[in-house]
C-alpha positions in Angstrom: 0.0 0.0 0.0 0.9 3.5 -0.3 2.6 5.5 1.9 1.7 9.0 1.8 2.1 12.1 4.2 0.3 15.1 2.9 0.2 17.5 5.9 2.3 19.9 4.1 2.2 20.4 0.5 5.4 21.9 -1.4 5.1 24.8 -3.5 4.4 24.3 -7.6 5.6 26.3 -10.3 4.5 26.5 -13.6 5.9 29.0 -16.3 2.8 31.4 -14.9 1.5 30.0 -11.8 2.7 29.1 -8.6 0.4 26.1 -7.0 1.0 26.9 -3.3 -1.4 25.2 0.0 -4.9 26.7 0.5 -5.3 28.8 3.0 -8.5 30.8 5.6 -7.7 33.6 3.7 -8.7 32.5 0.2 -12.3 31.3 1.4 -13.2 35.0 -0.2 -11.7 34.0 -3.8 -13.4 30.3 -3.4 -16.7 31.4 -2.3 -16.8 33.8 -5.3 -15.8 30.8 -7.6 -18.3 28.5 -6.0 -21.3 31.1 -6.1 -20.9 31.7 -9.8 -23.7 30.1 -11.5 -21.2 29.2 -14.9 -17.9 28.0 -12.8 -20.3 25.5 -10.8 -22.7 25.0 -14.0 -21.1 21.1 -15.0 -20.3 20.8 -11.1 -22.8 18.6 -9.5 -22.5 19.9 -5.6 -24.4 23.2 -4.5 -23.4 26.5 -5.6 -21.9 28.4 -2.1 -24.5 30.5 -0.6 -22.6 32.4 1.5 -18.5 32.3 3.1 -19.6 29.8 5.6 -19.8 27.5 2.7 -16.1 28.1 1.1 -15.0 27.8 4.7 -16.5 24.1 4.9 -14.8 23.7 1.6 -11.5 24.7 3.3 -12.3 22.7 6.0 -12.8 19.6 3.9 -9.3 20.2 2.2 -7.8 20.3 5.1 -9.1 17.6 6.8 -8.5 15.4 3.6 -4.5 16.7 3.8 -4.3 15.2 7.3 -5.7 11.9 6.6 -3.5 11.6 3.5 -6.7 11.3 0.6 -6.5 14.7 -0.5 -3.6 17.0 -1.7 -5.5 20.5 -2.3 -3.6 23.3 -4.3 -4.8 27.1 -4.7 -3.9 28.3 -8.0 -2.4 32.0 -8.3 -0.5 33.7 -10.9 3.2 34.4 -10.6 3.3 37.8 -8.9 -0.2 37.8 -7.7 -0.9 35.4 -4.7 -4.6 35.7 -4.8 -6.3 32.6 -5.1 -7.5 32.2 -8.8 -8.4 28.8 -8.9 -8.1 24.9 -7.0 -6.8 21.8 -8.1 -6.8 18.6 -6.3 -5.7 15.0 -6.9 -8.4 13.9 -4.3 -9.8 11.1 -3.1 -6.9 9.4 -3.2 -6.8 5.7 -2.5 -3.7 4.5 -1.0 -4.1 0.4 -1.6 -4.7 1.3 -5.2 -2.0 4.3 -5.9 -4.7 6.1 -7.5 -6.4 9.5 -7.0 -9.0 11.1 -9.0 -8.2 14.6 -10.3 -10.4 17.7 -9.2 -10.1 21.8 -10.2 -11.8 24.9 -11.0 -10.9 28.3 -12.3 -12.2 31.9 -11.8 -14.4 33.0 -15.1 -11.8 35.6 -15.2 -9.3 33.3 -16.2 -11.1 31.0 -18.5 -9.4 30.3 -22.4 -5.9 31.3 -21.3 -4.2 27.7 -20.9 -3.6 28.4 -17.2 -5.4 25.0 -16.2 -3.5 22.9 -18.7 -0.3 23.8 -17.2 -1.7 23.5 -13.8 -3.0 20.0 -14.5 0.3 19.0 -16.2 2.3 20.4 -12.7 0.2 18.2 -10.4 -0.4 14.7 -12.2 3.4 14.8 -12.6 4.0 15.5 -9.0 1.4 13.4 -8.2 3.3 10.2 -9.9 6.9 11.4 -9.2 6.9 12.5 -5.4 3.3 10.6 -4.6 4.1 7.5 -5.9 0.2 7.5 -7.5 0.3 4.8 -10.6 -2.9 6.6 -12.3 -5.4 9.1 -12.1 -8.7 9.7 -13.1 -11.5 12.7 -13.7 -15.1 12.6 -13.7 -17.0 15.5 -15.7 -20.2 16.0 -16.9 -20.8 15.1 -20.6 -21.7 18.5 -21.6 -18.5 20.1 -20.4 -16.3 20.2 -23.8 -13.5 22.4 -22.2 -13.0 20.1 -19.5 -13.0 17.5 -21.7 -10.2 18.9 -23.9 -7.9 19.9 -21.8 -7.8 16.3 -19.9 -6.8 15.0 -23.6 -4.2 17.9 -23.8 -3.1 16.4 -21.0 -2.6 13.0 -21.7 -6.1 11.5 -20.1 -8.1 9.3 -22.1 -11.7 8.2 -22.1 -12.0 5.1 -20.3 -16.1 5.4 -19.4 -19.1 7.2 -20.9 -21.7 6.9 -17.7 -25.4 7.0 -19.2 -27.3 9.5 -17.1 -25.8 8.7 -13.8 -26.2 11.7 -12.2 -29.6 13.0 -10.9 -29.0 16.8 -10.4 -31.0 19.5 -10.3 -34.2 17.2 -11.3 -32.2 16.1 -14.5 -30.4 13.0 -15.0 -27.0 13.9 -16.4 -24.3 11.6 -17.9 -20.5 11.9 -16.9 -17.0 10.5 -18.6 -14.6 9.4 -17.0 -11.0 9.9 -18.2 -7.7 7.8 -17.0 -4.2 8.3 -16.9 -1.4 5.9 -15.9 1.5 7.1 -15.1 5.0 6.8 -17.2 6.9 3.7 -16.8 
């Protein structure tokens, strides 16, 4: 099995982000990600109502850091440390040395590349320096861009789930794409 210690995250550069730890202070950035009706449109959890909610998002990264399942990463621009963004290889599981891949991005910062290069940064640190053999991602089936920048990024589509999902009264279905990680 596994052995992973994700208390403290290190810091990730990209050639324009730095991927540092999520902090208290970036529950203002999160909650106004979270409450905007097109970031969370293909995310099937409820839109943040208020800072309460970005804090239990916090919360739940941080809890998921200390029992080793989740590595959460704010996203900022070089320069810049506000919080732009979060990516996650999350629910991670240990006896099976894989995680399953999580983000979102600020409107603001949509069509610029930024989350390709973010996603590149962590699945390679996540199967250099976590020892994870693959990864997946879940999206809704509607969500091209999501779609296209996991095959930028080396994912394939392993599963087409045939509405799977009951959200919002709707029955929505999700792909799932894989990655293993270099021999």
């Amino acid at each position: 099995m596994l052995s992973l210690n994700l208390t403290t995250l290190p810091t990730l550069f990209t050639p324009r982000l730095v991927l540092r730890e999520l902090h208290i202070e970036d529950a203002f950035e999160l909650f106004a990600m979270r409450s905007d009706p097109e970031v969370m449109r293909f995310v099937h959890r409820p839109r943040a109502e208020s800072i309460d909610d970005a804090v239990a998002f916090l919360t739940r990264a941080q809890d998921g850091q200390s029992d080793n399942t989740c590595a959460q990463w704010a996203i900022t621009l070089k320069g810049d440390d506000t919080c732009i963004g979060a990516i996650a290889p999350w629910r991670i599981i240990p006896e099976h040395h894989r995680g399953e891949l999580g983000y979102t991005l600020a409107r603001a910062h949509w069509g610029k590349g930024l989350m390709s290069e973010a996603i590149a940064t962590v699945v390679d640190h996540a199967f250099s320096a976590f020892g994870l053999h693959s990864m997946e991602a879940w999206t809704d089936a509607r969500n091209a861009a999501s779609m296209r920048v996991l095959e930028k990024n080396g994912f394939k589509r392993e599963a087409h789930f045939k509405e799977n999902i009951l959200w919002d009264g709707n029955f929505i279905d999700t792909m799932v794409f894989g990655r293993v990680a270099p021999k």
